[in-house]
C-alpha positions as a Python dict, from the first residue, in 0.01 Angstrom:
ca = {
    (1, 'X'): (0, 0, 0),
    (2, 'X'): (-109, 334, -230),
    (3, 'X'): (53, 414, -485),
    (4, 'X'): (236, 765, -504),
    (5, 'X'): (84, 974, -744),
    (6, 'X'): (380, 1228, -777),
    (7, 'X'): (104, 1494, -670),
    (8, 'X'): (214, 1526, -270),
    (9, 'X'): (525, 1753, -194),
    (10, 'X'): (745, 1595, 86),
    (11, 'X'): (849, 1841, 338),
    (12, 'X'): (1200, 1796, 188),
    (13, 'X'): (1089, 1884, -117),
    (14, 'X'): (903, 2200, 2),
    (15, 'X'): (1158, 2334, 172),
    (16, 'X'): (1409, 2286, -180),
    (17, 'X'): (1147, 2436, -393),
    (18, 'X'): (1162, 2730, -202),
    (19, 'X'): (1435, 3012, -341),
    (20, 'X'): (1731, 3037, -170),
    (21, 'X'): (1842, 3403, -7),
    (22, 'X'): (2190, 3537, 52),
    (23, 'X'): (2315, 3840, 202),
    (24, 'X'): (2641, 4033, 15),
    (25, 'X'): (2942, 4163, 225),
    (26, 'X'): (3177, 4416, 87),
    (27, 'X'): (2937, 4390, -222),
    (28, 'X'): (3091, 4603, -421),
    (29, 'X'): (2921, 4692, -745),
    (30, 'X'): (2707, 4363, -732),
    (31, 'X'): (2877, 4149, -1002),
    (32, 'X'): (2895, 3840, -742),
    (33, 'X'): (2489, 3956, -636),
    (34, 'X'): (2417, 3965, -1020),
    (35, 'X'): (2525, 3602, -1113),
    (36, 'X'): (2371, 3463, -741),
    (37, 'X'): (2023, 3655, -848),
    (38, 'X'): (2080, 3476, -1235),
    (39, 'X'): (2093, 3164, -1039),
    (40, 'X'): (1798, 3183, -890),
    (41, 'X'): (1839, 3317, -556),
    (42, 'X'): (1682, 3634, -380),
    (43, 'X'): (1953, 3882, -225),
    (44, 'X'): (1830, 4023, 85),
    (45, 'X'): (2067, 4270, 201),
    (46, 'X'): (2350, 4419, 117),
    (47, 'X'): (2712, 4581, 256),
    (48, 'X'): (2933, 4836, 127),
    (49, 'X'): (3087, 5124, 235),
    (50, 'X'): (3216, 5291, -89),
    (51, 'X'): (2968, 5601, -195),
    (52, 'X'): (3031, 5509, -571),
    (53, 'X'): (2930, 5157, -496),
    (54, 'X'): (2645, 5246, -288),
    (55, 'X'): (2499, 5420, -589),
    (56, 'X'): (2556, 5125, -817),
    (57, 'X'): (2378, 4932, -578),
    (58, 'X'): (2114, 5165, -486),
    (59, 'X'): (2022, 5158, -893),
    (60, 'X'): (2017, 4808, -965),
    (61, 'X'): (1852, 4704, -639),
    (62, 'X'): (1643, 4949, -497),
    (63, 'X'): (1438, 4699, -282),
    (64, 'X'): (1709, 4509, -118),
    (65, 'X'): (1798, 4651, 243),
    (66, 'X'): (2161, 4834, 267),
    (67, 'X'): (2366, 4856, 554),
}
């Protein structure tokens, strides 16, 4: 029997040591996006109908799809 070196990912552990992605409903100004993103996940799209909020949005995350 070989001993495990602690080198070789298992596919469990690939698939954990990827970063977790979330989409935001009714997202608001992003303060629920903001502490998910501080977290360590990667939001990758967004909803809100509010023009205000839009803008907020728009600013802060100008890369993440809106809808």
């Amino acid at each position: 029997m070989k001993a495990d070196d602690g080198m070789t990912a298992t596919p469990v552990q690939a698939i954990v040591s990827a970063p977790l992605s979330f989409g935001s409903l009714f997202a608001g100004i992003g303060g629920l996006d903001l502490g998910f993103e501080r977290a360590g996940l990667v939001c990758k799209w967004q909803v809100e109908i509010d023009p205000f909020a839009r803008k907020v949005l728009q600013k802060h995350w100008p890369k993440v799809r809106k809808h």
